[in-house]
C-alpha positions as a printed NumPy array, in Angstrom:
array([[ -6.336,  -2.246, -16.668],
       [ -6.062,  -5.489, -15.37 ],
       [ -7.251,  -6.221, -12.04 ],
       [ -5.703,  -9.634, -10.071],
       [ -6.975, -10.619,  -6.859],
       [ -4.008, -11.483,  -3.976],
       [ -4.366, -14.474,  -1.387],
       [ -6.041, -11.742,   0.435],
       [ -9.113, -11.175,   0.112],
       [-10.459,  -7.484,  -1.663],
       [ -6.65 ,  -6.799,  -2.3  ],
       [ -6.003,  -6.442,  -6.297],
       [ -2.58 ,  -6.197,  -8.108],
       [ -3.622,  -3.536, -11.248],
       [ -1.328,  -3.961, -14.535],
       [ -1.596,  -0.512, -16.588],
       [ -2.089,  -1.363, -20.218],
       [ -0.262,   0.967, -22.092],
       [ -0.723,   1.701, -25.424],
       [  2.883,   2.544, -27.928],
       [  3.142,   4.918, -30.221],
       [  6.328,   6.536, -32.171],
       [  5.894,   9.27 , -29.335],
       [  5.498,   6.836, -26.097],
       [  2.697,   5.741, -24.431],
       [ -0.838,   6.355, -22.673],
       [ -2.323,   4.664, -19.974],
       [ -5.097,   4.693, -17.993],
       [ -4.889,   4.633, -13.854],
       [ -8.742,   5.108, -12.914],
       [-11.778,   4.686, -14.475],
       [-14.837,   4.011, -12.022],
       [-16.502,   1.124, -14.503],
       [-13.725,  -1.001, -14.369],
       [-13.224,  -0.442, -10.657],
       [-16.648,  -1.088, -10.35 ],
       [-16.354,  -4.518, -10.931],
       [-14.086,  -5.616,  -8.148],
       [-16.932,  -3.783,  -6.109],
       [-14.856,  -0.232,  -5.85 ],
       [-18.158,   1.819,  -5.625],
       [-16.438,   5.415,  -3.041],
       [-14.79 ,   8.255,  -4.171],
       [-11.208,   8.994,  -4.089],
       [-11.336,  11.972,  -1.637],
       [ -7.861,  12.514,  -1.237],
       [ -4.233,  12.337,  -3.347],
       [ -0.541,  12.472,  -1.947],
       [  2.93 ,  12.397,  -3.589],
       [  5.468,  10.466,  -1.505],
       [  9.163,  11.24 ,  -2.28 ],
       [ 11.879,   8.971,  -0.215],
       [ 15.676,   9.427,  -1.301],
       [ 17.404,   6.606,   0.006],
       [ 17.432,   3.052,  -0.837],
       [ 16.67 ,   0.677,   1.838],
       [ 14.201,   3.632,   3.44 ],
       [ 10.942,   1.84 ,   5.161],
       [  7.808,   3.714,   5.342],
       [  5.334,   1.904,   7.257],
       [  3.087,   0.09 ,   8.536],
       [  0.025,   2.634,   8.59 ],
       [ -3.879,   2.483,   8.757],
       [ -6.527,   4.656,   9.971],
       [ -9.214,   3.531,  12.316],
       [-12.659,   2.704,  12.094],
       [-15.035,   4.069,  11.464],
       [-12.203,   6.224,   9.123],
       [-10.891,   3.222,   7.568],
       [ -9.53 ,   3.589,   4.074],
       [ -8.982,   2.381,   0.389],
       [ -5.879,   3.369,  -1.196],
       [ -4.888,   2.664,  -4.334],
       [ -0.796,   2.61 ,  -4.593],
       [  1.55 ,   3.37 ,  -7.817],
       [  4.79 ,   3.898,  -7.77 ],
       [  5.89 ,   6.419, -10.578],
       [  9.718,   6.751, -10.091],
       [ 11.716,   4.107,  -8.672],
       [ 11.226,   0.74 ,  -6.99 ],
       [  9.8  ,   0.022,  -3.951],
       [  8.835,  -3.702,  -2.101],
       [  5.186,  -2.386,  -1.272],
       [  3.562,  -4.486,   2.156],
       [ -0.096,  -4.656,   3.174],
       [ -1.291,  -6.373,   5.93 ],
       [ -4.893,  -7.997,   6.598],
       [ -6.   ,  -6.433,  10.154],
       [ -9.442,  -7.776,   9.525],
       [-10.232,  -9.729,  12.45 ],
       [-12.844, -12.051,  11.227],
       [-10.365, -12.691,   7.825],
       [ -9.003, -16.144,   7.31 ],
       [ -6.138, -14.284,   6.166],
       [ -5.722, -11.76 ,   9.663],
       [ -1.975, -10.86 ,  10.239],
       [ -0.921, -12.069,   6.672],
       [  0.778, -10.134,   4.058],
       [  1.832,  -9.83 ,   0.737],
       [  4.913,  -8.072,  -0.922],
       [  5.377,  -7.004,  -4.346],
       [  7.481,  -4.601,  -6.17 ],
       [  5.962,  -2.05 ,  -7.48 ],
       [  8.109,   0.444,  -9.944],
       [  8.311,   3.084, -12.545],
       [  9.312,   0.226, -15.213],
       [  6.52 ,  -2.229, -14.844],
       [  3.366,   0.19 , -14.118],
       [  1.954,  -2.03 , -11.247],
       [ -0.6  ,  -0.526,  -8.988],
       [ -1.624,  -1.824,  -5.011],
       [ -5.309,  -1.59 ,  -4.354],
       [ -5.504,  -2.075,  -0.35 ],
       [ -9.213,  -2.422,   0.792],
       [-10.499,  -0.909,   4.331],
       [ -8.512,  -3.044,   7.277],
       [ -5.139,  -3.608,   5.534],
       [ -1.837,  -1.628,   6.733],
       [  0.047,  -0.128,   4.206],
       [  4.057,   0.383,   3.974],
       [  6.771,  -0.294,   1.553],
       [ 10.487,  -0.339,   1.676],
       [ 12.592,   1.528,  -1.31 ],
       [ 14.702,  -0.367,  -3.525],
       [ 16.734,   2.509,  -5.263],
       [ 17.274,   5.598,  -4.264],
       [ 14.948,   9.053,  -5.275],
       [ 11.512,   6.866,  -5.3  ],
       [  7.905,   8.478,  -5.964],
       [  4.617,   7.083,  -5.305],
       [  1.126,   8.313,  -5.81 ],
       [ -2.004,   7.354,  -3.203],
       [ -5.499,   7.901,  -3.921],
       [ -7.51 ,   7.505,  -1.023],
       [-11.245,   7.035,   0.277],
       [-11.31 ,   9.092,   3.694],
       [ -9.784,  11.829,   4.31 ],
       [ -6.298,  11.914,   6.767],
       [ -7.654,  12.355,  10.152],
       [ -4.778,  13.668,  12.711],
       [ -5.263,  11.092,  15.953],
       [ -6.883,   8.404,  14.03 ],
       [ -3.964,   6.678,  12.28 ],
       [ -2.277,   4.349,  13.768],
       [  0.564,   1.644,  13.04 ],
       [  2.289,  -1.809,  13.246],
       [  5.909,  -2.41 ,  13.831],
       [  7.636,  -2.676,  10.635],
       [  9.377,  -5.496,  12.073],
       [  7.29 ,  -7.194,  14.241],
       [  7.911, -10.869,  14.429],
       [  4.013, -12.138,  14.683],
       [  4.014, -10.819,  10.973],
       [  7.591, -11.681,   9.848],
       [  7.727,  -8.926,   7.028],
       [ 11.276, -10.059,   5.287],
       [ 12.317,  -6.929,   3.852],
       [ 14.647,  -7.298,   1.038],
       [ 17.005,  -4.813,   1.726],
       [ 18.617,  -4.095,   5.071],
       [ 16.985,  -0.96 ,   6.828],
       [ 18.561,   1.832,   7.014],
       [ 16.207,   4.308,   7.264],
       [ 12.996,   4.944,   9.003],
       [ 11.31 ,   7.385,  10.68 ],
       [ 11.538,   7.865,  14.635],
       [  7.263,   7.771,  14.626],
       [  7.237,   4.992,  12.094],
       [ 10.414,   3.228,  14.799],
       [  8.058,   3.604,  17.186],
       [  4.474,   2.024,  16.046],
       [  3.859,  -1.044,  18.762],
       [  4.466,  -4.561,  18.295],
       [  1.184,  -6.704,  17.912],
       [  0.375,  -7.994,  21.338],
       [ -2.334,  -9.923,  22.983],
       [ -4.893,  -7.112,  23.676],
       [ -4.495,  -6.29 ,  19.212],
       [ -8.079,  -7.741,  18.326],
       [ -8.024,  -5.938,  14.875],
       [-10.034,  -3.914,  12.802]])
């Protein structure tokens, strides 16, 4: 694997090396020595399997609270998909900033999304598939959200929405009283 750090800060874009044979390939996803060095050191305590059908679909923006906070690590296994975090870390230099990339099938990219960082993506075919190893484990009443669209982030989706969830619709625009995580 090869682990590159984003503009913010604990965030790591993981390439999959595969290696080719006459019957296909084999690749590794986890192995706790080499997450060990970008200072990975909790267990993965929980996996889901995400299936969205339609292009243009946004799931998003989700985090849990403190003290429930939560590493995921992201990989999309069918399909494409813009994936989004957002630094909610108040004391970051980077608070409220984000990154987009696409993470697909084809190019075997993985998100890892420290504690403080929402999570969403937006699917850019149709029938999409992601894996999510997480840290904690999903606490009903202790996740929370940010406005897929809210203008003090400026997300630019590449696709036009056309699906999203009413609870996802309904996550708050950041306002004054938001002091992050």
């Amino acid at each position: 694997m090869i682990f590159t750090a984003t503009s913010l800060k604990g965030s790591y874009i993981i390439d999959l090396e595969p290696v080719k044979d006459e019957r296909g390939w084999f690749a590794r996803t986890y192995c706790k020595n080499e997450f060990n060095t970008i200072g990975h050191n909790k267990e993965w305590v929980q996996l889901n399997h995400s299936f969205t059908q339609q292009k243009g679909t946004i799931r998003g923006m989700h985090y849990q609270l403190p003290p429930f906070s939560e590493i995921n690590l992201v990989r999309c296994i069918a399909g494409t998909v813009y994936d989004v975090i957002i630094d909610l870390r108040k004391e970051s230099p980077t608070f409220l900033h984000f990154i987009g990339i696409e993470l697909s099938a084809a190019n075997k990219k993985m998100m890892y999304i420290p504690e403080g960082f929402a999570h969403g993506f937006q699917t850019m075919s149709d029938d999409c598939e992601l894996i999510y190893h997480h840290s904690q484990f999903y606490l009903p009443g202790l996740e929370a959200g940010i406005k897929y669209n809210d203008p003090k982030v400026n997300i630019v989706w590449p696709l036009p929405v056309n699906n999203i969830s009413a609870r996802d619709n309904e996550h708050p625009m950041i306002d004054s009283n938001f002091k992050g995580l």
